[in-house]
N, C-alpha and C positions, 0 to 999 in steps of 0.2 A: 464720515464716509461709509457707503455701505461695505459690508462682510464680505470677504473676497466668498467668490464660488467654484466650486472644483471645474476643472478644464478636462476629466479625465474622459476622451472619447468613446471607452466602452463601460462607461462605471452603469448605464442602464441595463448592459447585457451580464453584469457580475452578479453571480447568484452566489451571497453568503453561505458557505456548509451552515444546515440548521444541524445539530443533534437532535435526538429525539429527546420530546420533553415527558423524562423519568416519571414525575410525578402526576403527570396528565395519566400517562399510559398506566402506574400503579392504583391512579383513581378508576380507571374506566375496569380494570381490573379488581377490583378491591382488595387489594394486597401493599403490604410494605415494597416499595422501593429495592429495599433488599431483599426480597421476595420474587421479583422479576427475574425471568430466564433470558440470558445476554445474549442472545445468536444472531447480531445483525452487524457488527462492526469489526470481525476475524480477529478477537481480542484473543490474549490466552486464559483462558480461566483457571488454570493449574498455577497461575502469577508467577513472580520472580522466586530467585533462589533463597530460602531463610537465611543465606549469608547477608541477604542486602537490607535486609532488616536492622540482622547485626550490626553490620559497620553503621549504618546511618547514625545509628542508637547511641555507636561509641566515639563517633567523631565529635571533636569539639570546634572547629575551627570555621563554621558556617560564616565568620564574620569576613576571612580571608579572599579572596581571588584564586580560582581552582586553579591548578598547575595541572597542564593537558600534556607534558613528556610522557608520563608513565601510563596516562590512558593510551596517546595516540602508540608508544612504541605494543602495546598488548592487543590495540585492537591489528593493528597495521600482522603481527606474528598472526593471529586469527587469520586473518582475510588472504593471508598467503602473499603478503605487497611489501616493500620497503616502504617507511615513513614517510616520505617523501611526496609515493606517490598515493597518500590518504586526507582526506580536507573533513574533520567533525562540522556535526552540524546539529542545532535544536531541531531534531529528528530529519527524518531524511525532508519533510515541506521544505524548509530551509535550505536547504540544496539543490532542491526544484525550483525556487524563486532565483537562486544565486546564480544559478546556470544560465537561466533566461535574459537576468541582468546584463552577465558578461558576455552573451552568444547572440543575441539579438536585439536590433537597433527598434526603434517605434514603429509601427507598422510592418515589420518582418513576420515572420510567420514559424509556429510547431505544429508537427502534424501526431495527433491522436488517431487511437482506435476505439471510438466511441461503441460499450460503455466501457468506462475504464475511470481509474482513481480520478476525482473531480479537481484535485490541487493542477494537475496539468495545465488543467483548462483553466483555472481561479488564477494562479500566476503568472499566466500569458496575458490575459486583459489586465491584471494591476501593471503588468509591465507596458502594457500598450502596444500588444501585439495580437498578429491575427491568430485562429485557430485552423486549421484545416485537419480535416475530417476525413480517415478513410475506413469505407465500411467494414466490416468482420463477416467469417464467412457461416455457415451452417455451426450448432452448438455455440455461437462468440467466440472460434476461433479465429485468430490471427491471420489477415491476407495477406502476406509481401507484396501479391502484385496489385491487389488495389493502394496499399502503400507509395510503391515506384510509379502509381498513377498519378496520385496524388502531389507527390515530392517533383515528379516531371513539367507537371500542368501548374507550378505553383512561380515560373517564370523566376527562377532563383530566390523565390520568397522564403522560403523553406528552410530553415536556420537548424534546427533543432527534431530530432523524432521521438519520444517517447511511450513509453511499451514496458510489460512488468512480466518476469518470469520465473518462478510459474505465474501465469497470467492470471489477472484480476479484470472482469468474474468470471471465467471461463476453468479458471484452475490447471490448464493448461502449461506444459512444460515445454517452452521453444527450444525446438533442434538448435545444434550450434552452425548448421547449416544455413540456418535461416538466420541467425544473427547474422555472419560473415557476409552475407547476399544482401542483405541488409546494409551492412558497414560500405558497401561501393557506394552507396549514396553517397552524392557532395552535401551531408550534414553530418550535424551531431548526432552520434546515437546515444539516447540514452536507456540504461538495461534496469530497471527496478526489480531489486532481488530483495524484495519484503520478505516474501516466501520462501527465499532458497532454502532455507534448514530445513523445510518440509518432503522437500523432493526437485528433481531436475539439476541438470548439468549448469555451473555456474559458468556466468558469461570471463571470471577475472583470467584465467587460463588466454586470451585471447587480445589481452590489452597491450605485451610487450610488440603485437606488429600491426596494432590498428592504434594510430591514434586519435582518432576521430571517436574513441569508444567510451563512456563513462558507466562506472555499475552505483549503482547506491544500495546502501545495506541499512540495516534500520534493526534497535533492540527492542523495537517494540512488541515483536511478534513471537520470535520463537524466545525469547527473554522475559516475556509478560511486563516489560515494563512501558508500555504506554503510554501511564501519566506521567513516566519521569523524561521525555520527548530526548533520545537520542538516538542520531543517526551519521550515517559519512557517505561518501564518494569515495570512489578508485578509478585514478584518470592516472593519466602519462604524469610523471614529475612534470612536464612542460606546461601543461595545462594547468596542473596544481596550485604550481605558483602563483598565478593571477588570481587565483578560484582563492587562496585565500588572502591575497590582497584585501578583496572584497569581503572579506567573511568580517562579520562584527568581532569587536574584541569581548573574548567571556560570553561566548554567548552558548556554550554549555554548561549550565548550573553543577556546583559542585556537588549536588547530592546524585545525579544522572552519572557524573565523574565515578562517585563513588560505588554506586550501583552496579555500573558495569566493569571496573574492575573486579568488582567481589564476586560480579556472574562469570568472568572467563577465567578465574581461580576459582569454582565450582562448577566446572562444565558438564561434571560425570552427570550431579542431579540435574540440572538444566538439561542437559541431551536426554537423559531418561526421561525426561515431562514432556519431550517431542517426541520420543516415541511411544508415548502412551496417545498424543494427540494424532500422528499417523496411525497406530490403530484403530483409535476410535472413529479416525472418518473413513476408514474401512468398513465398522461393523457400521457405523450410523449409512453409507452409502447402499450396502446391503439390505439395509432394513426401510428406506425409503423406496428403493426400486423393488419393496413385495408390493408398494400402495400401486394400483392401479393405474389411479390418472398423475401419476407421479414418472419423470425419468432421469435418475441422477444422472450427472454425467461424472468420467471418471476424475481426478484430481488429482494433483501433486502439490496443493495447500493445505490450509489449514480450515477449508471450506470446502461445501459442495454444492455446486450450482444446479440446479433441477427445473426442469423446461414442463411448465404444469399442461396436463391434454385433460381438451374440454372442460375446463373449468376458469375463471378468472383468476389469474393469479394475484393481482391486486385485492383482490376479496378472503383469497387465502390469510394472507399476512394481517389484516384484518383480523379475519376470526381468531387468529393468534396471539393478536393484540388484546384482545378481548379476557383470552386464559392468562395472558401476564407474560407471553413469550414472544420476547422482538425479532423477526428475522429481516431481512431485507429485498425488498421488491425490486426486482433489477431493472429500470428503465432510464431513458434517456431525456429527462425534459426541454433539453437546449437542441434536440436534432431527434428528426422527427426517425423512428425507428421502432416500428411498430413489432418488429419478432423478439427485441429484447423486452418488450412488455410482457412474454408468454414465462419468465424465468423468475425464480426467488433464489437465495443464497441464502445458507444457513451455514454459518460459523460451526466449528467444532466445537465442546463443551466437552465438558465430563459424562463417564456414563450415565450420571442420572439428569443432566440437562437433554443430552441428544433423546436416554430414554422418553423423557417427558413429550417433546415434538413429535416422537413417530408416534406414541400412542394416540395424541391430539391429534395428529393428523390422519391417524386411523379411524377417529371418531365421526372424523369430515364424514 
């Protein structure tokens, strides 16, 4: 018999996240790998707390099945929520897939605000749903009312909305106004707070009288732990339940376990590493908007987004490439949006990473 073949209706339209290939861009540079300057993925480069070193180091029990009690009751204290109403997850991706699973049928629809985190869009076609698109306004700020256009004209397709505050790439801190205006929509909200520790009004304040509202939090950012992939949800108890119904079993590795409890029993130096990175994309904001054909825009992440005048911005990132420094080109391959073609985002770094890009780019 021949080889079954997939039936997946949008598997032509799924575009794989590529990462950038390290070792390509350190050759065109000629430089080590570990010689590269990181500013394209809002990593933290100040990394996790030396506690979580520690503990890794001194745990012995990697053979075991992790015990998620004493994570979920510490993060659950963190985020200001009873346990209850908190679902872990192998980083916040995994939550955006779960959501989707459990919120929308095969051909239902989420509506984006294209550009924005590409998992939105990557786990609506694995799930076999549609995407709808509403535009952003001047700088990639946020529209409600192309939004409510959007959600309106989608003939009750419209399951799910997803949106990240402070916003990604715009940097953007939405009013709680605008969530709540938001929340009358007949869907899910969903609030992506990658960024909260950075700046802006979190959406969790807002969950005991909307239930229609989910926030997802994520360690990866203001925690530096990225490659240990962990993240959650903050929804109604009601909701929760089913949400983890569906959640695999173990599917937060015990060393992510251990990680972030040793990071929220070291918060002092963890918060001090975020406030050296809120300064610095202060000073680096400043020092971009002396370049000329450069206009930061202001920020409440851990990034700055800059709208290049008269110049290619794609050619920028480029020549950046070139010196060994990744930043990331903001555009939209899947939907045609030719004003987010004019913007780069450059992640925070340490002073002598940001120093290095404004010099280089002083050089332009």
């Amino acid at each position: 018999m021949p080889p079954p073949r997939p039936s997946h209706p949008y598997l032509s339209q799924i575009e794989p996240y590529a990462p950038p290939d390290l070792e390509a861009a350190a050759g065109l540079a000629s430089v080590r790998v570990d010689e590269l300057i990181r500013l394209f993925a809002n990593e933290n480069l100040y990394g996790p707390s030396p506690s979580v070193g520690q503990a890794l180091a001194r745990f012995g029990q990697f053979h075991f099945h992790p015990d998620y009690g004493p994570l979920k009751e510490a993060v659950a204290r963190y985020a200001g929520v009873p346990s209850d109403q908190l679902v872990l997850g192998n980083g916040a991706d995994e939550m955006i897939d779960l959501l989707i699973r459990l919120f929308a049928e095969p051909g239902e629809a989420i509506v984006i605000c294209p550009p924005t985190f590409s998992m939105y869009r990557f786990c609506a076609q694995v799930n076999r749903c549609q995407v709808l698109a509403a535009p952003r306004r001047e700088a990639l700020y946020l529209d409600p009312e192309a939004i409510e256009r959007v959600v309106d004209q989608s003939d009750g397709l419209a399951r799910l909305l997803f949106f990240a505050s402070p916003g990604n790439p715009s940097g953007e801190a939405i009013p709680l106004s605008v969530v709540e205006r938001l929340l009358a929509l007949p869907l899910l909200v969903v609030v992506d707070e990658a960024y909260i520790e950075f700046g802006g009004e979190s959406t969790v304040g807002l969950l005991p009288d909307h239930d229609n509202l989910v926030v997802l939090r994520t360690f990866s950012k203001w925690a530096g732990m990225a490659g240990l992939r962990l993240g959650y949800a903050l929804l109604s108890a009601e909701l929760a339940r089913p949400l983890e119904r569906i959640r695999p079993p173990y599917n937060v590795n015990a060393a992510a376990v251990l990680a972030a409890l040793a990071t929220l029993a070291d918060r002092e130096a963890v918060q001090a590493n975020v406030g050296r990175i809120v300064e610095e994309r202060e000073r680096l904001r400043e020092a971009l908007g002396a370049i000329n054909w450069l206009e930061p825009l202001p920020s409440q992440a851990n990034f700055v987004l800059c709208r290049v005048q008269g110049r290619d911005a794609r050619s920028i990132t480029d020549a950046l490439r070139r010196r060994g420094i990744l930043v990331r080109h903001v555009c939209s391959s899947q939907i045609a949006d030719e004003a987010a073609r004019e913007y780069i985002r450059i992640s925070v770094g340490r002073r002598r990473e940001n120093a290095a890009v404004v010099e280089e780019m002083k050089q332009m």
